[in-house]
DORO-832931 format. One record per residue (C-alpha): residue number from 1; residue in three letters; x, y negated, z negated. Coordinates in steps of 0.001 Angstrom, whole numbers, plus 524288, in hexadecimal, padded with zeros to 5 digits. Layout:
! residues N
@nr = NUM rest = ala px = X py = Y pz = Z
...
! end
This chain:
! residues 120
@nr = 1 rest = unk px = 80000 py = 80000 pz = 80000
@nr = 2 rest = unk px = 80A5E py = 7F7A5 pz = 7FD38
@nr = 3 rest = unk px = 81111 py = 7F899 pz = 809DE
@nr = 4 rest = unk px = 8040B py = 7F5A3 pz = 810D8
@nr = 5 rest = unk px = 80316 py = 7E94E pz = 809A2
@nr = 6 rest = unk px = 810F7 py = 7E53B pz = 80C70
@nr = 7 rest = unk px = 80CD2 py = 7E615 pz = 81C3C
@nr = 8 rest = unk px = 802F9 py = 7DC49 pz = 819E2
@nr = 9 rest = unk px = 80E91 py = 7D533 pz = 81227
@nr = 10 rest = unk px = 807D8 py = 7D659 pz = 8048C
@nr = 11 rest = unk px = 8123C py = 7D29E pz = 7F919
@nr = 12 rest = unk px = 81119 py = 7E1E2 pz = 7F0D3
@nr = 13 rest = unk px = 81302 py = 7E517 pz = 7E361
@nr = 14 rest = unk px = 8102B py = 7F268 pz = 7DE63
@nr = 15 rest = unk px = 80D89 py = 7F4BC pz = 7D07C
@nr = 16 rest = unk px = 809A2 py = 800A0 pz = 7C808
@nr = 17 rest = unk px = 7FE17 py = 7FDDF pz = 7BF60
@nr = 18 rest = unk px = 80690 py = 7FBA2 pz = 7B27F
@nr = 19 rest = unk px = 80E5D py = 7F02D pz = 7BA64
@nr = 20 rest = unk px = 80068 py = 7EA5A pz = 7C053
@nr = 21 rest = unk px = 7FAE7 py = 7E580 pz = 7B28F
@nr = 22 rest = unk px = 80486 py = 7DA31 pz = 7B60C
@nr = 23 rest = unk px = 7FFBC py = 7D788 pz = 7C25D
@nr = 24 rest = unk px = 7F5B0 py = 7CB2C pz = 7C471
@nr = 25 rest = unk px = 7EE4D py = 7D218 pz = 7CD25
@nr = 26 rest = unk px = 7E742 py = 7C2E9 pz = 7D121
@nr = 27 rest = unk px = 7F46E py = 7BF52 pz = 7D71D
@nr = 28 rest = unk px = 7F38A py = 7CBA2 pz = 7E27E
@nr = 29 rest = unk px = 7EF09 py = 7CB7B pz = 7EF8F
@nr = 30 rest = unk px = 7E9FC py = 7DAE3 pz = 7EE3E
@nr = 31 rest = unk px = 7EB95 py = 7E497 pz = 7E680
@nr = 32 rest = unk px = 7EE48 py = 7F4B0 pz = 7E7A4
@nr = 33 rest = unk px = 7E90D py = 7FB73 pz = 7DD33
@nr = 34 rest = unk px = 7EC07 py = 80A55 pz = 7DC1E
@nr = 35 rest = unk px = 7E7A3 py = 815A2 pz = 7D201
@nr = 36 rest = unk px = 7E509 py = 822D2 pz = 7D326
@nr = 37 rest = unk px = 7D91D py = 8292C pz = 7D01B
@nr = 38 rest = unk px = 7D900 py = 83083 pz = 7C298
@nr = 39 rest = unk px = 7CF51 py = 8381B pz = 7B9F4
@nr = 40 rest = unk px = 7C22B py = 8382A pz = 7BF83
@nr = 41 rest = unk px = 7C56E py = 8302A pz = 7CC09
@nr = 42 rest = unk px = 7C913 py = 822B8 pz = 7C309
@nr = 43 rest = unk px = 7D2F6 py = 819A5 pz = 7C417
@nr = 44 rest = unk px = 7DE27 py = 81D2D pz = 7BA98
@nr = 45 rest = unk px = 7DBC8 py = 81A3E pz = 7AF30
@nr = 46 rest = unk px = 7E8A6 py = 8178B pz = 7A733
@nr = 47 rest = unk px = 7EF4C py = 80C07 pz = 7ADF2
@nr = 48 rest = unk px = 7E6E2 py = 808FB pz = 7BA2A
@nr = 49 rest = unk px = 7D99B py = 8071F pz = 7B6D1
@nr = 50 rest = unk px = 7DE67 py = 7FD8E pz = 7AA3E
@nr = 51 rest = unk px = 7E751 py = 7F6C5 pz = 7B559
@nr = 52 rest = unk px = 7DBEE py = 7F6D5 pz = 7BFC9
@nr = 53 rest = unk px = 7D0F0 py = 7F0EA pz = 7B342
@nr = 54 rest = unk px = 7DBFE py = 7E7BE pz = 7B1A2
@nr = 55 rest = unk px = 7DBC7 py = 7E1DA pz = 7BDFC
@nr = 56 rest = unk px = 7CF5B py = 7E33E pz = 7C399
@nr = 57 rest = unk px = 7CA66 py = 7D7A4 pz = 7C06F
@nr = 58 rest = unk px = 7D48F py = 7D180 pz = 7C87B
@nr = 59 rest = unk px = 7D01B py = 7D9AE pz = 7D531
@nr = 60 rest = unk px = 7C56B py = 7D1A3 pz = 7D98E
@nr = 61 rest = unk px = 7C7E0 py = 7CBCF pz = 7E6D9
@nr = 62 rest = unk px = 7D452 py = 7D33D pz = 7E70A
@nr = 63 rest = unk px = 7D869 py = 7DA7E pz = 7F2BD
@nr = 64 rest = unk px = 7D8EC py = 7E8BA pz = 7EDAC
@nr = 65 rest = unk px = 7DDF3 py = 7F5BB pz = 7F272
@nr = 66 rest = unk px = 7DA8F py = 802DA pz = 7EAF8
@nr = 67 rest = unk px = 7E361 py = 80FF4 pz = 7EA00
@nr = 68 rest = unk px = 7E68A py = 81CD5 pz = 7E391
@nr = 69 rest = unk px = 7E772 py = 82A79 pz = 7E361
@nr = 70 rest = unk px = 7DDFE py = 83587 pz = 7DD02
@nr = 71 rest = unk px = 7DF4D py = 8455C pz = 7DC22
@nr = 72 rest = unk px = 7D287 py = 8489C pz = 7D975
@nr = 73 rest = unk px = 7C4B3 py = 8448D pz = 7DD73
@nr = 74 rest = unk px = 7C04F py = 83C6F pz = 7EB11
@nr = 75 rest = unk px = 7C6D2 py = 82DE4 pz = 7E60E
@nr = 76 rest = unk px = 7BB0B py = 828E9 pz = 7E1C4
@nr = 77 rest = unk px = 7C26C py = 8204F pz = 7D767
@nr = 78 rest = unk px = 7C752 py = 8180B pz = 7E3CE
@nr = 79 rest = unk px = 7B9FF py = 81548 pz = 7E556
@nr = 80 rest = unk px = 7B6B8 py = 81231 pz = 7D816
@nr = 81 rest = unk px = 7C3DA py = 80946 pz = 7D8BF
@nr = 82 rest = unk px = 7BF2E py = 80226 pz = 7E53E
@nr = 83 rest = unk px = 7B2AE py = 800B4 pz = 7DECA
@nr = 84 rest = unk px = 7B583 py = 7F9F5 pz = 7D3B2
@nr = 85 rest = unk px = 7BFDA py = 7F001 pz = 7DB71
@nr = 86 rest = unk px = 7B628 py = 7EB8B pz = 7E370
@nr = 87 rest = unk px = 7AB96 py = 7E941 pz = 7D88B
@nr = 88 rest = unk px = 7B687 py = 7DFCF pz = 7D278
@nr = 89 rest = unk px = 7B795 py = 7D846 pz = 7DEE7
@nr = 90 rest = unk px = 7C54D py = 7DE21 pz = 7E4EC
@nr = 91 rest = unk px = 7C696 py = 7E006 pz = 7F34F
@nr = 92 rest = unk px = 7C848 py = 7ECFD pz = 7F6DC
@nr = 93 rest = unk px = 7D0C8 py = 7ECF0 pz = 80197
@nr = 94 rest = unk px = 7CE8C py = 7F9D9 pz = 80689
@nr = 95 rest = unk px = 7C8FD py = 80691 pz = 80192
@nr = 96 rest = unk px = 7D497 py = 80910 pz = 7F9A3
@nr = 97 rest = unk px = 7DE11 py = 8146E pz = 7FAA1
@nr = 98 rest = unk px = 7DA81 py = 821B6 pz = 7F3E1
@nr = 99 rest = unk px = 7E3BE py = 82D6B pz = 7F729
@nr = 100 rest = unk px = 7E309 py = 83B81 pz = 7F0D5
@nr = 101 rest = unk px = 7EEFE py = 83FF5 pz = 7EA83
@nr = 102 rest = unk px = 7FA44 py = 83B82 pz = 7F079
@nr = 103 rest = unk px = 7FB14 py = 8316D pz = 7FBEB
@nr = 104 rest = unk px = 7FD22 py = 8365B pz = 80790
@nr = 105 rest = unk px = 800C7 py = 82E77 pz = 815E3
@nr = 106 rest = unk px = 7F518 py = 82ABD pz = 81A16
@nr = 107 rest = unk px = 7F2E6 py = 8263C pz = 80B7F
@nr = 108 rest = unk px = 7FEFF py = 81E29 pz = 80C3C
@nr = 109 rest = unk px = 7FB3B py = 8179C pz = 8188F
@nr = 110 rest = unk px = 7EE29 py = 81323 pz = 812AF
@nr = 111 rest = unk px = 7F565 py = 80D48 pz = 80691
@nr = 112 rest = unk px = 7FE52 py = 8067A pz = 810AA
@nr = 113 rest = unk px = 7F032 py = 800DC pz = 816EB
@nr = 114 rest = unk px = 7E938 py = 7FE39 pz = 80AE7
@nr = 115 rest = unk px = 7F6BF py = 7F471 pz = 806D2
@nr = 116 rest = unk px = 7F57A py = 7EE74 pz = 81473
@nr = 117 rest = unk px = 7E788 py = 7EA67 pz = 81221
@nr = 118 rest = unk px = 7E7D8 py = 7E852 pz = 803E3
@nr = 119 rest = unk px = 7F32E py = 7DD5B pz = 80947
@nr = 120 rest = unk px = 7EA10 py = 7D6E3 pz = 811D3
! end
């Protein structure tokens, strides 16, 4: 995703969820937010969804792309996710990335897309 953005010559920074509490999420142009899927298809519970309750309030308006992984179920959480973002105002730039297991190409190719337009 990353690299996608940098074609459209976005300025990048990655961060892991601990690192993001400092972020002022009102300064960014868009925003990636990634989790995988846990328990019964929820958003993980021990760092991200405090991180993501954090924030959300700041999404509104915000240019917003969705993605994770899951093992189990159909990725119905992604839904739930996109849901909830767009009840708080964000704009969903796409329909988010969802990928079973472990990425494969195609997978990385989308993530390389989804950057590109979240840069837009």
């Amino acid at each position: 995703m990353a690299e996608g953005a940098q074609i459209e010559q976005a300025d990048v920074t990655l961060y892991t969820v601990e690192e993001a509490h400092a972020v002022d999420v009102d300064e960014l142009y868009g925003i990636a937010l990634g989790c995988p899927s846990m328990g019964a298809e929820e958003l993980e519970d021990a760092e991200f969804e405090p991180f993501f309750e954090s924030i959300k309030h700041q999404l509104k308006d915000k240019r917003l792309a969705l993605f994770g992984s899951y093992d189990w179920g159909v990725g119905e959480w992604m839904q739930t996710w996109q849901d909830e973002c767009e009840r708080i105002g964000a704009i969903l730039v796409d329909d988010g990335l969802i990928v079973h297991l472990t990425p494969q190409d195609a997978d990385l190719e989308n993530a390389h897309q989804l950057g590109q337009l979240l840069a837009q």
